[in-house]
DOZAZA-622903 format. One record per residue (C-alpha): residue number from 1; z negated, x, y negated; residue in three letters. Coordinates in Angstrom, 1 decimal, m for minus. Layout:
<nr:NUM; zz:Z; xx:X; yy:Y; rest:ALA>;
...
! end
This chain:
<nr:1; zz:m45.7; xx:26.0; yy:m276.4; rest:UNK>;
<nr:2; zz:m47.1; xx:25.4; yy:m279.8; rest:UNK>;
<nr:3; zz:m44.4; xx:23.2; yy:m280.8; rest:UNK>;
<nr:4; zz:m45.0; xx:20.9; yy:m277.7; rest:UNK>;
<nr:5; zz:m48.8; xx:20.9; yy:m277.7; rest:UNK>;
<nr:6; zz:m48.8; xx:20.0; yy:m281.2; rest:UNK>;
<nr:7; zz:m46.5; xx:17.2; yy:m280.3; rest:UNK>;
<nr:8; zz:m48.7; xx:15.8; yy:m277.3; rest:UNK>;
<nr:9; zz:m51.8; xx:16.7; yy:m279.2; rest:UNK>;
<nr:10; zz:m50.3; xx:14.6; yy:m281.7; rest:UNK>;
<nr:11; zz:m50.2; xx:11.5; yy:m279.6; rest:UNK>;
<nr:12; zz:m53.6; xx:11.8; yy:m278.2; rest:UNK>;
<nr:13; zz:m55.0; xx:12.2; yy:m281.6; rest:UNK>;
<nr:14; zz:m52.8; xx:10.7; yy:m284.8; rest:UNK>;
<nr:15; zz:m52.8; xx:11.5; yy:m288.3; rest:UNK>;
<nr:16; zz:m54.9; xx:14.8; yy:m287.3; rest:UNK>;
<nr:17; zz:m54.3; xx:18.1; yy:m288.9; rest:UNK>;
<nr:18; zz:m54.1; xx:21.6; yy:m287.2; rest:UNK>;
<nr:19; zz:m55.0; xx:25.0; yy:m287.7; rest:UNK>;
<nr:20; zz:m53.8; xx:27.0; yy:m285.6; rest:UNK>;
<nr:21; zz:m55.3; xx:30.8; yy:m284.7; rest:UNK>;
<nr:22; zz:m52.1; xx:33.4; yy:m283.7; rest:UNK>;
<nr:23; zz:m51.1; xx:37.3; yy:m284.0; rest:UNK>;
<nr:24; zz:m48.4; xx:36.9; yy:m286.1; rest:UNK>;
<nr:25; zz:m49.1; xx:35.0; yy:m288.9; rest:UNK>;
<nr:26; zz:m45.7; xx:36.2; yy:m290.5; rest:UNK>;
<nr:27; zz:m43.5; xx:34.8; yy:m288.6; rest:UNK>;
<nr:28; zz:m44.6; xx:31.5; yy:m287.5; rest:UNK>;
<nr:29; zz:m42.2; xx:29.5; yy:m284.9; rest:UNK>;
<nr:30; zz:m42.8; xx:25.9; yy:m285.2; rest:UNK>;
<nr:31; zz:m44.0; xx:25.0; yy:m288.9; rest:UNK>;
<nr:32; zz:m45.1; xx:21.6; yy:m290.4; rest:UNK>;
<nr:33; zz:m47.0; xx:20.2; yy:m292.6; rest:UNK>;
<nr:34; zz:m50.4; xx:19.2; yy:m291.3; rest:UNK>;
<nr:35; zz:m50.4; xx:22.9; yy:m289.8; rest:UNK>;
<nr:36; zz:m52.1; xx:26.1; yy:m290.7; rest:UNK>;
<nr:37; zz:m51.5; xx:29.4; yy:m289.2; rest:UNK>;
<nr:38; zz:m54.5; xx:32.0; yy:m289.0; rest:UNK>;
<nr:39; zz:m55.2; xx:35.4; yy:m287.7; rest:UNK>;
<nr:40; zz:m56.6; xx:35.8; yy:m284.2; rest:UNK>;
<nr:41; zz:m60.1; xx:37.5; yy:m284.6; rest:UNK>;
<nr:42; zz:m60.5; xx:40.0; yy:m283.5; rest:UNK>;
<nr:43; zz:m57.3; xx:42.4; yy:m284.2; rest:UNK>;
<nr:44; zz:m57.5; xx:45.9; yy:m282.4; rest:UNK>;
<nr:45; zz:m61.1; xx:46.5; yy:m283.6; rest:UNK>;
<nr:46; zz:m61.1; xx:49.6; yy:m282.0; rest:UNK>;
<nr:47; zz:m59.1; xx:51.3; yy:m285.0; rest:UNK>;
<nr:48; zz:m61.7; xx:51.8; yy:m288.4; rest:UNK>;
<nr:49; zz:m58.5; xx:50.5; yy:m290.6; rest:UNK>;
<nr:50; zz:m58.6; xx:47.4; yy:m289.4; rest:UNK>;
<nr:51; zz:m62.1; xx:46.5; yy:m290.0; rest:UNK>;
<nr:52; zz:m62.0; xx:44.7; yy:m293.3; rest:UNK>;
<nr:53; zz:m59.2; xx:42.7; yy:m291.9; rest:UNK>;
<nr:54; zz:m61.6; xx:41.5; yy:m288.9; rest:UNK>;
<nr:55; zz:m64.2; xx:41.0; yy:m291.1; rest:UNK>;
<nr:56; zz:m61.7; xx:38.4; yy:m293.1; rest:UNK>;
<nr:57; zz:m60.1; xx:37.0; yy:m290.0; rest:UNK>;
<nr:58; zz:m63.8; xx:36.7; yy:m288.9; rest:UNK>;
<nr:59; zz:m65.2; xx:34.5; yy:m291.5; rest:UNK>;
<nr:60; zz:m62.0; xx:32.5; yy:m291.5; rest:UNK>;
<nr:61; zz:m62.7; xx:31.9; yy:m287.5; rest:UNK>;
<nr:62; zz:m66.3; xx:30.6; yy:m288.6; rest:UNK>;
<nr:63; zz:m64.8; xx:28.6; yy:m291.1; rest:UNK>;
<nr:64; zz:m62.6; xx:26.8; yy:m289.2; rest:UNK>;
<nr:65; zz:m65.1; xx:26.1; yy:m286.5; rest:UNK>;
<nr:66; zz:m67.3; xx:24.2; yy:m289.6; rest:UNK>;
<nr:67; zz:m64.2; xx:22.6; yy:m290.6; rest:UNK>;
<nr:68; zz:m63.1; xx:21.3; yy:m287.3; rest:UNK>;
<nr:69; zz:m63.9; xx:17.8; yy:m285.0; rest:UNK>;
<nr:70; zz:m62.6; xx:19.5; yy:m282.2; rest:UNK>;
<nr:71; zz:m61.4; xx:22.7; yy:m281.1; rest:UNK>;
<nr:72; zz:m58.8; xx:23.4; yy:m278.3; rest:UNK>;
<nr:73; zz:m58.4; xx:26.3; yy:m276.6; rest:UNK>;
<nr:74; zz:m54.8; xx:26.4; yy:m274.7; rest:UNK>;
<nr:75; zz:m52.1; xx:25.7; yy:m273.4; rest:UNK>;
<nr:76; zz:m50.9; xx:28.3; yy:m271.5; rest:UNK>;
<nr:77; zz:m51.5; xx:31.7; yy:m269.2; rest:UNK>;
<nr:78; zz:m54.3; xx:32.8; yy:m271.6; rest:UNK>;
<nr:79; zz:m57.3; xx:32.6; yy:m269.3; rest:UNK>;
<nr:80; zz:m57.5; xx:35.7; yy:m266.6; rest:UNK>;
<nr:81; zz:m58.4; xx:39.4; yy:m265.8; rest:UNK>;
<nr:82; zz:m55.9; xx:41.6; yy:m264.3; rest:UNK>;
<nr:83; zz:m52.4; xx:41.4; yy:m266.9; rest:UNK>;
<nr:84; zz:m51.5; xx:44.8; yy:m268.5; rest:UNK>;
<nr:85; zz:m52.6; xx:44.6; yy:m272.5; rest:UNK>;
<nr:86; zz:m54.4; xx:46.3; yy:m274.6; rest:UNK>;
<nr:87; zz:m57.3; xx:44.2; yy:m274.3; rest:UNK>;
<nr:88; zz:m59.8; xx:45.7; yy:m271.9; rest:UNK>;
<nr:89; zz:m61.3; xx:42.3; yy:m270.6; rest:UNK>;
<nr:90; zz:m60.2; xx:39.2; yy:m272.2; rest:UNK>;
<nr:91; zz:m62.7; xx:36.8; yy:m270.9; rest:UNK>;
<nr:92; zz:m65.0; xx:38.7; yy:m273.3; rest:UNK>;
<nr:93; zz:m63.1; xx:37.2; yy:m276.2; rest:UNK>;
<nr:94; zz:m63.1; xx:34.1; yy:m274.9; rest:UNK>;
<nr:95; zz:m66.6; xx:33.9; yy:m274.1; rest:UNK>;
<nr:96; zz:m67.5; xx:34.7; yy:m278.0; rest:UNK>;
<nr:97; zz:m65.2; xx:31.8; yy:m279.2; rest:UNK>;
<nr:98; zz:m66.8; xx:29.2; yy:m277.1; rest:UNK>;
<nr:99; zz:m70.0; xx:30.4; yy:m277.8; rest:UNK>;
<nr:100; zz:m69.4; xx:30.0; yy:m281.7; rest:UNK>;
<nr:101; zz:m67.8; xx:26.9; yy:m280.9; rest:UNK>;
<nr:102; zz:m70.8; xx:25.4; yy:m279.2; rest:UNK>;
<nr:103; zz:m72.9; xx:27.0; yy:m281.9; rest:UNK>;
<nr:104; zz:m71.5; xx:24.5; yy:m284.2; rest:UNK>;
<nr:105; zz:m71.9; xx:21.8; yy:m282.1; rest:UNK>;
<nr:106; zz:m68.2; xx:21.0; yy:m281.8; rest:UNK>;
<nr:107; zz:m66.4; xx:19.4; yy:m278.6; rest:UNK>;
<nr:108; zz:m64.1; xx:21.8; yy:m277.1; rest:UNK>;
<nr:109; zz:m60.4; xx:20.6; yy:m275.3; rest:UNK>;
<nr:110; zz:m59.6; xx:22.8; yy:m272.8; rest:UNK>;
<nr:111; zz:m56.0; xx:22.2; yy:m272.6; rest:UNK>;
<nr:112; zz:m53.2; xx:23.0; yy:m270.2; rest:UNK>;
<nr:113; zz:m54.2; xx:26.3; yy:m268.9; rest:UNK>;
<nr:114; zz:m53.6; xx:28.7; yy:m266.5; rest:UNK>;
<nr:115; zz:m56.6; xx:30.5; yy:m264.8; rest:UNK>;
<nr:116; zz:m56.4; xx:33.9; yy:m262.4; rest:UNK>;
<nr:117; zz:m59.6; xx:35.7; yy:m261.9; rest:UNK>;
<nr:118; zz:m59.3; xx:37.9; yy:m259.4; rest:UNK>;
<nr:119; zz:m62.6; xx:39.8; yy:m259.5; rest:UNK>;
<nr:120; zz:m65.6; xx:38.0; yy:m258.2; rest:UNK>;
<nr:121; zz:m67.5; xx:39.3; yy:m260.8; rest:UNK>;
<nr:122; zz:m65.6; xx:37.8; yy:m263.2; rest:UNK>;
<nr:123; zz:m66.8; xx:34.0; yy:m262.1; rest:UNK>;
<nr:124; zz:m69.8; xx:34.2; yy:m264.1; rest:UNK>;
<nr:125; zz:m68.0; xx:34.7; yy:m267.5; rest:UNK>;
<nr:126; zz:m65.6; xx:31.9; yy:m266.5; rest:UNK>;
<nr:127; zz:m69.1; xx:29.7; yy:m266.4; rest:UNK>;
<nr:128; zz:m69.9; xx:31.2; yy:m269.9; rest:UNK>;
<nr:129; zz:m66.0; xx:30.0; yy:m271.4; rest:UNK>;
<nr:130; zz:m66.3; xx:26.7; yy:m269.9; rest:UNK>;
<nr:131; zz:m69.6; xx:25.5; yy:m269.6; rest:UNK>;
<nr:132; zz:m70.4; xx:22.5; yy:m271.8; rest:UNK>;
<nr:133; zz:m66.7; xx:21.7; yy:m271.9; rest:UNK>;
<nr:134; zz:m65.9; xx:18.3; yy:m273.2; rest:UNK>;
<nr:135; zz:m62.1; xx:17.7; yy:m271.7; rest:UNK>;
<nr:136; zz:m60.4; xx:20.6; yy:m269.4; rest:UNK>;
<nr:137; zz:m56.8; xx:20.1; yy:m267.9; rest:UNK>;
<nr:138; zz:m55.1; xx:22.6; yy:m266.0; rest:UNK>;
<nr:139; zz:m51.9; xx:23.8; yy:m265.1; rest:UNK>;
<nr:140; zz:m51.2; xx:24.1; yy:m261.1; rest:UNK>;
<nr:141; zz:m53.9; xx:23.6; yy:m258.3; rest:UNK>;
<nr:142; zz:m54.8; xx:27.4; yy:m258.5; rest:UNK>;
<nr:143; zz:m56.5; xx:27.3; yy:m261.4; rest:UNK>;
<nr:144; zz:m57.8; xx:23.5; yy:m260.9; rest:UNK>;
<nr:145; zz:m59.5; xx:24.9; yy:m257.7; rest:UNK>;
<nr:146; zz:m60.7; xx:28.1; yy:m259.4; rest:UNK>;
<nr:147; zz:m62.6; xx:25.6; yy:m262.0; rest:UNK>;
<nr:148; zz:m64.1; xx:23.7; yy:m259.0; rest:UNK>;
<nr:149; zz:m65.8; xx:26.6; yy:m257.4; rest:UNK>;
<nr:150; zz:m68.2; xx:27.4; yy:m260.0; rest:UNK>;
<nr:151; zz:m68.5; xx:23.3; yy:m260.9; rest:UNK>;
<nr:152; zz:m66.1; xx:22.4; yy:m263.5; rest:UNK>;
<nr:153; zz:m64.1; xx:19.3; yy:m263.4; rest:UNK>;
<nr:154; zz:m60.5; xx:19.3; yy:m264.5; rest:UNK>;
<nr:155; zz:m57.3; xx:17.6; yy:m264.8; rest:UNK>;
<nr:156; zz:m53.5; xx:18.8; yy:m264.0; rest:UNK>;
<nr:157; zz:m50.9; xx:18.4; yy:m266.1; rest:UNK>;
<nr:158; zz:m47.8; xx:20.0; yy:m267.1; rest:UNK>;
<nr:159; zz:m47.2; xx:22.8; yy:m268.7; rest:UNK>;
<nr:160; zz:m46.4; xx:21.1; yy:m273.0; rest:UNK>;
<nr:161; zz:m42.7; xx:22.7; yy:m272.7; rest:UNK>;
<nr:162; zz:m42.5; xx:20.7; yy:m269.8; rest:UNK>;
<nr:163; zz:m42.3; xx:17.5; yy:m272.1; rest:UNK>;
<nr:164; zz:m38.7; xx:18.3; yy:m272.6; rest:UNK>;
<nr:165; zz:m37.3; xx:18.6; yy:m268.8; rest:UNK>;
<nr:166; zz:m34.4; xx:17.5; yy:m268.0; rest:UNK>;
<nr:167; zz:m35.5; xx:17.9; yy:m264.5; rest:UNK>;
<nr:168; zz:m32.4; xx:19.6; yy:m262.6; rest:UNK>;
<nr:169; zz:m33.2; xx:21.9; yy:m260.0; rest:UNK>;
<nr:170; zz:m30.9; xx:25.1; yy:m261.7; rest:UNK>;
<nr:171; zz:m32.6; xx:28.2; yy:m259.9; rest:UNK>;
<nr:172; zz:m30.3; xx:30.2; yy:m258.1; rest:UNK>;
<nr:173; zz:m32.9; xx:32.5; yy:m256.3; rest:UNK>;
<nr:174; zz:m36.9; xx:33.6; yy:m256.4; rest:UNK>;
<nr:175; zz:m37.2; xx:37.6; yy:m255.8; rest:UNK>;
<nr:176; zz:m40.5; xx:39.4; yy:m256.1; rest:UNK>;
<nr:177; zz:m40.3; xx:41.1; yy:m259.1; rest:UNK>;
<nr:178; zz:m42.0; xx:44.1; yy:m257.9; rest:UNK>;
<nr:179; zz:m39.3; xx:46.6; yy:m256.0; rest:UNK>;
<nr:180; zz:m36.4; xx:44.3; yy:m256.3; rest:UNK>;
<nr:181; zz:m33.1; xx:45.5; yy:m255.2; rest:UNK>;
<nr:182; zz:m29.7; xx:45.4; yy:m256.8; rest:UNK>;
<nr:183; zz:m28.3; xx:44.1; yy:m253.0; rest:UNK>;
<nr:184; zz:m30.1; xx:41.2; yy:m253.2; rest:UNK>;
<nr:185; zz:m28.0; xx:40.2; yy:m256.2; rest:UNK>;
<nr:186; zz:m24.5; xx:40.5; yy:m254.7; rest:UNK>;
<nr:187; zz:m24.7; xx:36.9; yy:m253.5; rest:UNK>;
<nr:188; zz:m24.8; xx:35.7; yy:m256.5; rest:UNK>;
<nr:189; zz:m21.2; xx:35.2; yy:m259.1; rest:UNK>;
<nr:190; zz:m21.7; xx:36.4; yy:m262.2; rest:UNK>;
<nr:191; zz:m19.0; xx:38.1; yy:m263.1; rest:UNK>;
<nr:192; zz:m17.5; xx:37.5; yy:m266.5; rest:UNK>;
<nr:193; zz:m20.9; xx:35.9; yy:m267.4; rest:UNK>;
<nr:194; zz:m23.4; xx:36.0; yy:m270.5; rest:UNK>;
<nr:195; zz:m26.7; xx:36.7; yy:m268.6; rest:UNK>;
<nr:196; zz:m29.9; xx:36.9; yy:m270.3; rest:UNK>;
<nr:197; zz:m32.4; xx:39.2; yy:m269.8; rest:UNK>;
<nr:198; zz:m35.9; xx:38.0; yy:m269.9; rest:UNK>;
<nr:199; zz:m38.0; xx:41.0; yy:m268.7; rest:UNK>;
<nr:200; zz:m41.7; xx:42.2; yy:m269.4; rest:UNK>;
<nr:201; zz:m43.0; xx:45.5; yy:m268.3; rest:UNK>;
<nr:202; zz:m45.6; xx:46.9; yy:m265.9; rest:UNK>;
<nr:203; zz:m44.5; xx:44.5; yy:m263.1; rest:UNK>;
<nr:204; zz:m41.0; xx:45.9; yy:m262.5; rest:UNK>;
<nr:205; zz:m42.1; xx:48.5; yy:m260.1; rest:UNK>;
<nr:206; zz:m44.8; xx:48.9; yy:m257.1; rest:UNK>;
<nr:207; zz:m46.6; xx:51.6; yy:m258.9; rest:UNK>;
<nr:208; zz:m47.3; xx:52.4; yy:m262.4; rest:UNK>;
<nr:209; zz:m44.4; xx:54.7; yy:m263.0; rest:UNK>;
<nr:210; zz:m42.7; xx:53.8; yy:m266.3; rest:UNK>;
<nr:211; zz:m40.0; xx:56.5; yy:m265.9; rest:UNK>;
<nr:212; zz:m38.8; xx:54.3; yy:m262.6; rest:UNK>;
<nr:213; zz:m39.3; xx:50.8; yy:m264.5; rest:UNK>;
<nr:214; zz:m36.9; xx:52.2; yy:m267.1; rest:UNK>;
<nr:215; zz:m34.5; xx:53.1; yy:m264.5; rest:UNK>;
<nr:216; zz:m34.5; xx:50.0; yy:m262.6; rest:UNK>;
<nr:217; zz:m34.1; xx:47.7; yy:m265.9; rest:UNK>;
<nr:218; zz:m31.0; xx:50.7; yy:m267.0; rest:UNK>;
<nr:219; zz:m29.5; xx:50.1; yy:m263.0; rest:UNK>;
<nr:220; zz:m29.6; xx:46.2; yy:m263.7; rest:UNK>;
<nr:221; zz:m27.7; xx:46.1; yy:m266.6; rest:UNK>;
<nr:222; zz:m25.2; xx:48.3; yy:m265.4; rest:UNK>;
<nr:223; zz:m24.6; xx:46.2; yy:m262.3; rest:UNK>;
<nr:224; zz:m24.3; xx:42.9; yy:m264.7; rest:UNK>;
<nr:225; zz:m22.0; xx:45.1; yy:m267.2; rest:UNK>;
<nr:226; zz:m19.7; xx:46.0; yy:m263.9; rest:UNK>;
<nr:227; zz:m18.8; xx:42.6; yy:m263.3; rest:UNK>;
<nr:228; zz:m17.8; xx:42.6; yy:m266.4; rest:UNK>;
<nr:229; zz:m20.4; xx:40.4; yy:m267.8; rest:UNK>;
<nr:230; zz:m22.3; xx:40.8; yy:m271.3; rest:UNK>;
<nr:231; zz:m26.3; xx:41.6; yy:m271.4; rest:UNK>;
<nr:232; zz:m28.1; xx:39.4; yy:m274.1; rest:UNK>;
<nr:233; zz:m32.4; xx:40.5; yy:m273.7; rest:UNK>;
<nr:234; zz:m34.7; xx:37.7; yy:m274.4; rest:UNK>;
<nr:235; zz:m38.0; xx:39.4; yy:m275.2; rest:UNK>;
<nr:236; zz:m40.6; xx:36.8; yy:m275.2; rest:UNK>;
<nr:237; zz:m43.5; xx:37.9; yy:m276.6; rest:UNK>;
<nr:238; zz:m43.3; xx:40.1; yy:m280.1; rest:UNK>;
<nr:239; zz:m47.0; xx:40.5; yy:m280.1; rest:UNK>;
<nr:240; zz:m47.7; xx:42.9; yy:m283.1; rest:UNK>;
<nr:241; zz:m50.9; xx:44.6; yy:m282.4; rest:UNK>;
<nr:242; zz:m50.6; xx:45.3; yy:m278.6; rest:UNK>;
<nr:243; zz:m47.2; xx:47.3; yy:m277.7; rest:UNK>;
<nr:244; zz:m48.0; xx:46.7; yy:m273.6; rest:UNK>;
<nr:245; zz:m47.9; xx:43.4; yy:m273.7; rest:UNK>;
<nr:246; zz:m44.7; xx:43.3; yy:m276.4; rest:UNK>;
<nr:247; zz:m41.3; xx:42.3; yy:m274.8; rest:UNK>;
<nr:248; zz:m39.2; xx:43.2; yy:m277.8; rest:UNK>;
<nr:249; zz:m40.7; xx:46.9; yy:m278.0; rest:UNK>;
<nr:250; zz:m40.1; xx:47.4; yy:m274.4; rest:UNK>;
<nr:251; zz:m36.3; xx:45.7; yy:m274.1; rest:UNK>;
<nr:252; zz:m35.1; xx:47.5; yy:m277.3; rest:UNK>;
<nr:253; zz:m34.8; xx:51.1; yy:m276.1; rest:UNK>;
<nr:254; zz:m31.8; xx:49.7; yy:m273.5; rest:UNK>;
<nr:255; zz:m29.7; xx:48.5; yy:m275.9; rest:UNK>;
<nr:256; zz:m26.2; xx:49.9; yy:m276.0; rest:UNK>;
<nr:257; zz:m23.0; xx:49.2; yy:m277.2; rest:UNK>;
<nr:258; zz:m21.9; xx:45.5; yy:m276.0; rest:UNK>;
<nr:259; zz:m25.5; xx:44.6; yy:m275.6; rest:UNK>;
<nr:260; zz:m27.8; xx:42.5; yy:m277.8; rest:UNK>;
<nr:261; zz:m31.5; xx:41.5; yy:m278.3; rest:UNK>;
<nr:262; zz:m33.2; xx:38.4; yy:m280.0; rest:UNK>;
<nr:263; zz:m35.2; xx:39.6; yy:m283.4; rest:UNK>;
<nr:264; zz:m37.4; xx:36.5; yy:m283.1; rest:UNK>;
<nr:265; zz:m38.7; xx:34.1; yy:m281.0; rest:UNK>;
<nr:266; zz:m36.8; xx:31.2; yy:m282.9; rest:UNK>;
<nr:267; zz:m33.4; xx:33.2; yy:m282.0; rest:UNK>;
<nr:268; zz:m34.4; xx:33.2; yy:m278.6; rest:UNK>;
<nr:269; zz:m35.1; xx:30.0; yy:m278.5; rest:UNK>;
<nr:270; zz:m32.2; xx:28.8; yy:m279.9; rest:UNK>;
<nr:271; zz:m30.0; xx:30.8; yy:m277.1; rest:UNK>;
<nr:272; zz:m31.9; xx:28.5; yy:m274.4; rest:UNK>;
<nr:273; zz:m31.4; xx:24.9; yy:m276.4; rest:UNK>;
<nr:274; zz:m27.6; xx:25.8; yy:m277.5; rest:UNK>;
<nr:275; zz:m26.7; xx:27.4; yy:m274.1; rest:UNK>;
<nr:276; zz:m25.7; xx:31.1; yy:m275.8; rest:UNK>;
<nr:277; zz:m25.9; xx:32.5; yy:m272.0; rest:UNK>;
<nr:278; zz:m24.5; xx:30.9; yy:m268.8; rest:UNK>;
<nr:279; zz:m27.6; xx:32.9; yy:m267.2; rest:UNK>;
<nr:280; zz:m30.9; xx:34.0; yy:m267.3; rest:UNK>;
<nr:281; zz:m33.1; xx:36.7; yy:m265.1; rest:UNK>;
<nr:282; zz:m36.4; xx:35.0; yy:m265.9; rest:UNK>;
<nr:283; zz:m39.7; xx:37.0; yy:m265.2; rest:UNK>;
<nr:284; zz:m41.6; xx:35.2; yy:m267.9; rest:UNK>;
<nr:285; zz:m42.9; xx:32.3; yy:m267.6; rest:UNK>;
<nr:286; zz:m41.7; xx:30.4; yy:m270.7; rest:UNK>;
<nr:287; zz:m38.4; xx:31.9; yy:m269.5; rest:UNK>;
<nr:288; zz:m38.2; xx:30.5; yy:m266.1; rest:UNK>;
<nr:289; zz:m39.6; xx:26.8; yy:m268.0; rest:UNK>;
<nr:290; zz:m36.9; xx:26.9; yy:m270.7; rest:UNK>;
<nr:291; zz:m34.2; xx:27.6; yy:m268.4; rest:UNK>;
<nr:292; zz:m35.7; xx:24.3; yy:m266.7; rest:UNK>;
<nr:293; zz:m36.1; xx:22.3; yy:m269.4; rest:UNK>;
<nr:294; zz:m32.7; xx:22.9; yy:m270.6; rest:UNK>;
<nr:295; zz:m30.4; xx:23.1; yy:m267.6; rest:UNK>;
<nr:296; zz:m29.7; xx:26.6; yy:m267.4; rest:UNK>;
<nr:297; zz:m29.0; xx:28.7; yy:m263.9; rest:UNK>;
<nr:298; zz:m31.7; xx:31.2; yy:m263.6; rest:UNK>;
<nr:299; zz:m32.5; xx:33.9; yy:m260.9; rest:UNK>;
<nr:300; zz:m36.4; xx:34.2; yy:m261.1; rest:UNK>;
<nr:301; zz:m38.1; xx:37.6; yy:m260.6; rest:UNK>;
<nr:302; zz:m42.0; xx:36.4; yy:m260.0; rest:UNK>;
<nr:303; zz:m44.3; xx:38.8; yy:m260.8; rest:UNK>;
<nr:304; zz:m47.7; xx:37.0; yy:m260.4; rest:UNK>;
<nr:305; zz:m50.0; xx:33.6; yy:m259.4; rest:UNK>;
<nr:306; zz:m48.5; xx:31.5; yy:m262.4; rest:UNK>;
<nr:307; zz:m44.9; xx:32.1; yy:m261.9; rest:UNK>;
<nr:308; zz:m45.4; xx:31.2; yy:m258.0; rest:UNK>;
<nr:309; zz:m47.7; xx:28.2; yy:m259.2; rest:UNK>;
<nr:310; zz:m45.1; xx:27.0; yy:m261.5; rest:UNK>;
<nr:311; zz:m41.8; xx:27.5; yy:m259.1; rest:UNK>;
<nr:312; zz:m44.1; xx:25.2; yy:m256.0; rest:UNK>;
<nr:313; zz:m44.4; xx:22.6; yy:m259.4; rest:UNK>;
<nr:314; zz:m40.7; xx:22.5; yy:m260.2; rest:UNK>;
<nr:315; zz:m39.8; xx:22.2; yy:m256.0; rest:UNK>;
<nr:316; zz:m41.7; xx:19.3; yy:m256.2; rest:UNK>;
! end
């Protein structure tokens, strides 16, 4: 995403400079340089250790909002109230940042997102994020028509990966990702195959039963490995403070002999632009875009309003 955005940011705005607020400083994935990587604050302020941290990460937020002309919060799925993390209620966060923003007097961007609020409650801190907003583009209708109810005026666009497409419908078949069955994959060929695993937990079963998640993921990759195929798992998010919403962490205790994982983002990137899999299983939705963008036959397991949104975008 960040690679794009910078790219189409870029365009809209030459010769500017970026920096650019993350959870993994370390390991940055698209690096150049007019770009500065910062910690997110705040970092898992419910533990005491990491208080001087937040307090640095803090006054490095502030100031970046002094040094800024304009600050853009986006693109993606970053704006909603219901996904399984760590993070009791993320609007909360976002309603500091914009407030700080605005403190400062600085125009805010609100690019490319996603939007799901499900709890009517939840409205009025959407009004808080985006009120005073000076540009807002959105994703899929959902969200544009969510903005619209409380009086917000936005654009749609595409997702920034999107930039890229090559525009070839390549999905072999949309499953709900909650309760799938192993018989609804027997009409598909795949023996003899290299199929990707792109998989995030909590949405793998109808209940909250990790114990029958596991089980389902282990069944999966047995049925792949009986046809003789090879298991590759493409975690998509290595998120290093919050371990629910961490791909890697969940995908790593089903490796065996014969399979493999991506250490990185940049490795699993590289298996999507160089073709390292003749398949993928997409549930995320950066899976299910780069298997688009780069031509790839994917079987999608949708597991909420932005993977629907995005798969009525790409019929289209």
């Amino acid at each position: 995403i960040i690679k794009n955005e910078v790219k189409l940011l870029e365009h809209e705005f030459p010769k500017s400079a970026f920096r650019i607020f993350t959870y993994d400083v370390k390991h940055p994935f698209f690096v150049q340089e007019n770009i500065k990587y910062l910690e997110y604050f705040p970092i898992d302020s419910r533990k005491v250790k990491n208080i001087f941290r937040n307090m640095k990460n803090l006054v490095s937020f502030l100031t970046t909002l002094l040094w800024s002309d304009i600050v853009v919060i986006g693109g993606g799925g970053i704006i909603y109230d219901s996904e399984i993390q760590s993070v009791r209620n993320p609007l909360d966060q976002w309603i500091f940042r914009a407030k700080c923003a605005r403190f400062f007097r600085k125009n805010i961007y609100f690019y490319a997102l996603w939007i799901d609020i499900k709890e009517q409650e939840n409205f009025k801190k959407l009004e808080q994020i985006f009120k005073k907003a000076w540009k807002v583009t959105v994703r899929d209708i959902k969200s544009w028509e969510q903005l619209k109810k409380i009086g917000i005026e936005s654009e749609i666009v595409d997702d920034p990966v999107m930039s890229e497409a090559t525009q070839k419908w390549n999905i072999l078949g949309i499953h709900p990702s909650r309760g799938f069955s192993l018989k609804e994959f027997e009409s598909y060929d795949i023996g003899g195959l290299k199929i990707g695993l792109a998989l995030r937990s909590g949405y793998i079963w109808k209940s909250k039963d990790a114990r029958i998640e596991r089980l389902l993921v282990e069944e999966l990759c047995q049925y792949i490995e009986k046809r003789w195929s090879k298991v590759i798992f493409l975690p998509h998010s290595f998120h290093p403070t919050d371990m629910q919403a961490n791909d890697y962490e969940f995908l790593k205790q089903f490796l065996k002999p014969g399979r493999e994982i991506c250490e990185s983002m940049q490795e699993v990137y590289e298996v999507y632009q160089h073709h390292l899999v003749h398949c993928v299983i997409s549930m995320r939705l950066h899976s299910i875009i780069l298997s688009y963008v780069y031509g790839i036959d994917q079987i999608v397991l949708s597991y909420s309003q932005k993977t629907e949104e995005l798969l009525k975008k790409l019929k289209q």
